[in-house]
C-alpha positions as CSV (number, residue, x, y, z in Angstrom):
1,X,0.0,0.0,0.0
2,X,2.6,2.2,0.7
3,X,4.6,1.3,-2.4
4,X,1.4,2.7,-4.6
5,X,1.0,5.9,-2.0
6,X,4.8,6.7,-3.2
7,X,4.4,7.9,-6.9
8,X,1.0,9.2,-6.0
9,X,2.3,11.7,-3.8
10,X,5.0,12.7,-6.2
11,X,2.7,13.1,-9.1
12,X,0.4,15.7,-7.3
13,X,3.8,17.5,-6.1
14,X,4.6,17.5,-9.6
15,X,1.5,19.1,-10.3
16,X,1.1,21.6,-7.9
17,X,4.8,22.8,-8.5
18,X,3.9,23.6,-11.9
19,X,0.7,25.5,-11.2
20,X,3.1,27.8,-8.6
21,X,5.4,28.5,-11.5
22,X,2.2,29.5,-13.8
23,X,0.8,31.8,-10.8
24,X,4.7,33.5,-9.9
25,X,5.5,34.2,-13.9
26,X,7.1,37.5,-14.1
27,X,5.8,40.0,-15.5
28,X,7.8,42.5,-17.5
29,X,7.5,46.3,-16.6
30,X,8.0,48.5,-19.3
31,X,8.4,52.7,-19.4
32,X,8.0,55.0,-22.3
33,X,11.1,55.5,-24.3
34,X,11.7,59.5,-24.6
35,X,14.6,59.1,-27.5
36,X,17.8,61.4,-27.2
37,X,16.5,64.8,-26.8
38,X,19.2,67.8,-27.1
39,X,20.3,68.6,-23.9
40,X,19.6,72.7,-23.8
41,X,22.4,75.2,-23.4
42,X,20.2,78.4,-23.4
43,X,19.5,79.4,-19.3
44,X,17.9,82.7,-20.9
45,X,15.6,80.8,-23.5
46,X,11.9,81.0,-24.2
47,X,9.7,80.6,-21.1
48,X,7.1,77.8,-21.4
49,X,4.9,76.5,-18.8
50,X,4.4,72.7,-19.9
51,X,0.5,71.5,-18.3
52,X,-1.7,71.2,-16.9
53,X,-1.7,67.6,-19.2
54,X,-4.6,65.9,-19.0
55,X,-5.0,62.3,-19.9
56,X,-8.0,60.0,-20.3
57,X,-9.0,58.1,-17.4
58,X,-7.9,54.7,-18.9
59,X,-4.8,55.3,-19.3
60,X,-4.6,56.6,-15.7
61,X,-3.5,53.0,-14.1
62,X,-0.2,50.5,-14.1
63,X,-1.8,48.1,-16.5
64,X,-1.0,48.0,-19.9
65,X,-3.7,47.9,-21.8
66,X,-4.3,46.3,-25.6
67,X,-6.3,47.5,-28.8
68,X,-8.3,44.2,-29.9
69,X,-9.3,44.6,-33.8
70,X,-12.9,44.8,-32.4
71,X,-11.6,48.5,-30.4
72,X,-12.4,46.8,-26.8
73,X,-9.2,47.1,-24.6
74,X,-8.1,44.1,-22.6
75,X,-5.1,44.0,-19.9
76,X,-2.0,42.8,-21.1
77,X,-0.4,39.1,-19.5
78,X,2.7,39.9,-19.9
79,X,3.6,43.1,-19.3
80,X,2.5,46.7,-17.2
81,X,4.1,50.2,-16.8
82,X,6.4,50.6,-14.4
83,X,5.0,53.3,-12.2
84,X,2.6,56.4,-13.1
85,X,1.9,56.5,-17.3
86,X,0.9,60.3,-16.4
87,X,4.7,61.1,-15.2
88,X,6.4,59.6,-17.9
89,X,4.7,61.3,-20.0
90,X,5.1,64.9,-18.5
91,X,8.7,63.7,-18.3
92,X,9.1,62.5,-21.9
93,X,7.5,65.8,-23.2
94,X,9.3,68.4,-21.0
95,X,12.6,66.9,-21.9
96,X,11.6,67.2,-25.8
97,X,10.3,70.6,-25.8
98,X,13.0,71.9,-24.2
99,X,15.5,70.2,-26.3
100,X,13.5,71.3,-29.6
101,X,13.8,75.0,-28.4
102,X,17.1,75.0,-26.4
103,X,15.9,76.1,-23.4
104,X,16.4,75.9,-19.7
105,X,13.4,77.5,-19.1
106,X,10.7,75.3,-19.8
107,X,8.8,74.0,-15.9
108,X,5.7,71.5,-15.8
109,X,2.7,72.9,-14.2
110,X,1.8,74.0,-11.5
111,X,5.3,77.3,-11.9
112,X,6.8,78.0,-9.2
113,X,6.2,81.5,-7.6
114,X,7.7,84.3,-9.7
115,X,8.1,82.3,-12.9
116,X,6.2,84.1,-15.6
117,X,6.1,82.3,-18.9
118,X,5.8,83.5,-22.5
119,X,3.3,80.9,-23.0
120,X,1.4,78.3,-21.1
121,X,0.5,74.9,-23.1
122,X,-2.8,73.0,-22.0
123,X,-2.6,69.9,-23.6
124,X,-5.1,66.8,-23.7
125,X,-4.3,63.1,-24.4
126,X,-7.6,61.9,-24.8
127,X,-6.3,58.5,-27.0
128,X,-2.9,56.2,-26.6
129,X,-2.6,52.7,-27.0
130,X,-1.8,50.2,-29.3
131,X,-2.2,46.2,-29.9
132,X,-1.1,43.0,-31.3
133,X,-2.1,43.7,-34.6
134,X,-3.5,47.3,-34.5
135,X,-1.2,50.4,-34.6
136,X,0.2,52.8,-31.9
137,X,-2.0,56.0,-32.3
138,X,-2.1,59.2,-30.6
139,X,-5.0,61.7,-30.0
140,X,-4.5,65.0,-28.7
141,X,-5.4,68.2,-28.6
142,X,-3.7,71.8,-27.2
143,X,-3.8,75.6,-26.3
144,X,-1.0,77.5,-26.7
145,X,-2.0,81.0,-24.1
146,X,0.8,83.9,-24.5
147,X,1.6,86.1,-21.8
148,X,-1.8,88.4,-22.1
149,X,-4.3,85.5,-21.8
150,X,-5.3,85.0,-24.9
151,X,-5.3,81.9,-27.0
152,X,-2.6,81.6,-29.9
153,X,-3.3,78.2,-31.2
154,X,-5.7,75.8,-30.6
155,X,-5.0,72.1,-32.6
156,X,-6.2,68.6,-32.7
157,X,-3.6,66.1,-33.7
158,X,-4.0,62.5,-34.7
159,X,-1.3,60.5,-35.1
160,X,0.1,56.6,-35.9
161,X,2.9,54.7,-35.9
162,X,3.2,50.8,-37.0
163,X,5.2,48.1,-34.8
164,X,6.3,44.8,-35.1
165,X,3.7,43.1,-32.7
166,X,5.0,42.4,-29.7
167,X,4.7,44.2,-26.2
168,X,8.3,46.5,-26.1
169,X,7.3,47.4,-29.8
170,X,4.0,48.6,-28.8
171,X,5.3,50.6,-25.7
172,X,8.4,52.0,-27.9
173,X,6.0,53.1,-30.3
174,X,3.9,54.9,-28.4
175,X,6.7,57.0,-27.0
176,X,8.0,58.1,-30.8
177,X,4.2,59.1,-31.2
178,X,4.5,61.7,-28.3
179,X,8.2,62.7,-29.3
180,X,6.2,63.8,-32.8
181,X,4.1,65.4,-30.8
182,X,6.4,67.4,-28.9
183,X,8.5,68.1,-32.1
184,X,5.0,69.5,-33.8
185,X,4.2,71.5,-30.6
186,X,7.6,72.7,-30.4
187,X,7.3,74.2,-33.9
188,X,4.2,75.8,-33.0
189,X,5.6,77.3,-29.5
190,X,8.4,79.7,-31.5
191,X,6.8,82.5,-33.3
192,X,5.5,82.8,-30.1
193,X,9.4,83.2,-28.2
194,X,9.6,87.0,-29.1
195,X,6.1,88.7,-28.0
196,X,6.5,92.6,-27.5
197,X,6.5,93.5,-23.5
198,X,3.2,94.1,-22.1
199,X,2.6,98.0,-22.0
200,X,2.1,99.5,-19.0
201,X,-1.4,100.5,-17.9
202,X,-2.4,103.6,-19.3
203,X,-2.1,106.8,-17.0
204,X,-5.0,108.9,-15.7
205,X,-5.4,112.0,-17.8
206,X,-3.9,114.8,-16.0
207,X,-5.5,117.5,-14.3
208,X,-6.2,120.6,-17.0
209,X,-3.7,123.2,-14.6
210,X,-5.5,126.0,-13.2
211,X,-4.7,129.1,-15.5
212,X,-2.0,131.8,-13.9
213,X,-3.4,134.5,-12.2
214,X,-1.7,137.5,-15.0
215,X,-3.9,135.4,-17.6
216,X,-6.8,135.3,-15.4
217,X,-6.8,139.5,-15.0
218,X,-6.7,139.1,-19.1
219,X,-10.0,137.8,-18.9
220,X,-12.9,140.3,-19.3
221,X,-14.5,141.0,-16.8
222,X,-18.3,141.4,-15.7
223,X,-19.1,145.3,-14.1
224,X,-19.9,145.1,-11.1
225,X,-23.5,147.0,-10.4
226,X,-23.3,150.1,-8.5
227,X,-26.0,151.8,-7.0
228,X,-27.1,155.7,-7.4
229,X,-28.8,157.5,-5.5
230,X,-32.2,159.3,-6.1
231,X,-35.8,159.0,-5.3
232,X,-35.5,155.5,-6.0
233,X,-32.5,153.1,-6.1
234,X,-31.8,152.5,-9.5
235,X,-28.9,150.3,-10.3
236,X,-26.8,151.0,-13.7
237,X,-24.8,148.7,-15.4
């Protein structure tokens, strides 16, 4: 009995060891790849406040989501971000932006206090993903607001990129879809680097001055009535 106990113990051994290595697979982590953006040399350059940028609400979690060809999303197996998809992002962009227009003086939102910017992007991701067998694409849209508060541009951009199929081709191209983006919002960002200073307020109108007194006895003036004397007061101009 205990001979036929023997290979039945080892069997379900077997068995459960091989459903703990299918439960403990790793499972790769993956970031967005931001290129090789020029490192900028200008500490004087244009002034850009980068954000707020908003992204869709799916895309606001670790998972890494797939495009199926029927446009449902499913979680990938394999693979998920490595941290916050929002921060790379603001991370990838700020570093191409201010490589694409060589300057130091490009800040995310929220500025610190005292930096005033020549312009102030609001962008919107509303779109980014990509799948097995469907491309990498990129919806966005942005605001470019100069120094006086009003809007300069306003653009929707679509973009798409094809990949080989697997995971790390999907995720690196997604990142050169937002490095297009930044070059194509960089290009729009520098007519805008030399705006005339904003005048200053305009003054109250002086006061009209009060005429000397010399012009004042120039002046004709009114007689004054004087009265004469008679019967009756009778007064002569």
């Amino acid at each position: 009995m205990t001979a036929l106990r023997l290979p039945l113990i080892l069997m379900l051994a077997g068995v459960l060891g091989l459903a703990g290595c299918s439960v403990h697979q790793p499972v790769s982590l993956y970031q967005l790849d931001s290129g090789s953006p020029a490192q900028p040399a200008q500490s004087a350059g244009m002034a850009v406040l980068l954000g707020p940028v908003t992204i869709a609400d799916y895309l606001q979690r670790e998972t890494l989501l797939q495009r199926q060809p029927d446009g449902s999303l499913q979680a990938s197996v394999d693979g998920r971000w490595a941290g916050s998809l929002s921060s790379d992002i603001d991370q990838l962009l700020l570093r191409q932006v201010a490589g694409h227009l060589d300057s130091q003086r490009v800040v995310l939102a929220p500025a610190t206090l005292g930096f005033a910017p020549d312009v102030q992007v609001l962008l919107t991701i509303t779109r980014l993903d990509s799948g097995e067998s469907q491309p990498a694409i990129l919806d966005a849209q942005w605001r470019l607001i100069d120094r006086r508060g009003q809007v300069r541009d306003n653009r929707i951009i679509h973009l798409q990129e094809q990949h080989a199929g697997g995971t790390a081709a999907q995720v690196q191209a997604q990142g050169v879809l937002l490095q297009r983006l930044a070059e194509q919002l960089s290009v729009a960002l520098k007519p805008l680097a030399n705006q005339p200073p904003i005048a200053d307020a305009p003054r109250k109108q002086a006061a009209k001055p009060v005429a000397p007194a010399a012009d004042q006895d120039k002046q004709p003036k009114i007689p004054m009535a004087s009265p004469i004397r008679t019967d009756m007061e009778v007064f002569r101009f």
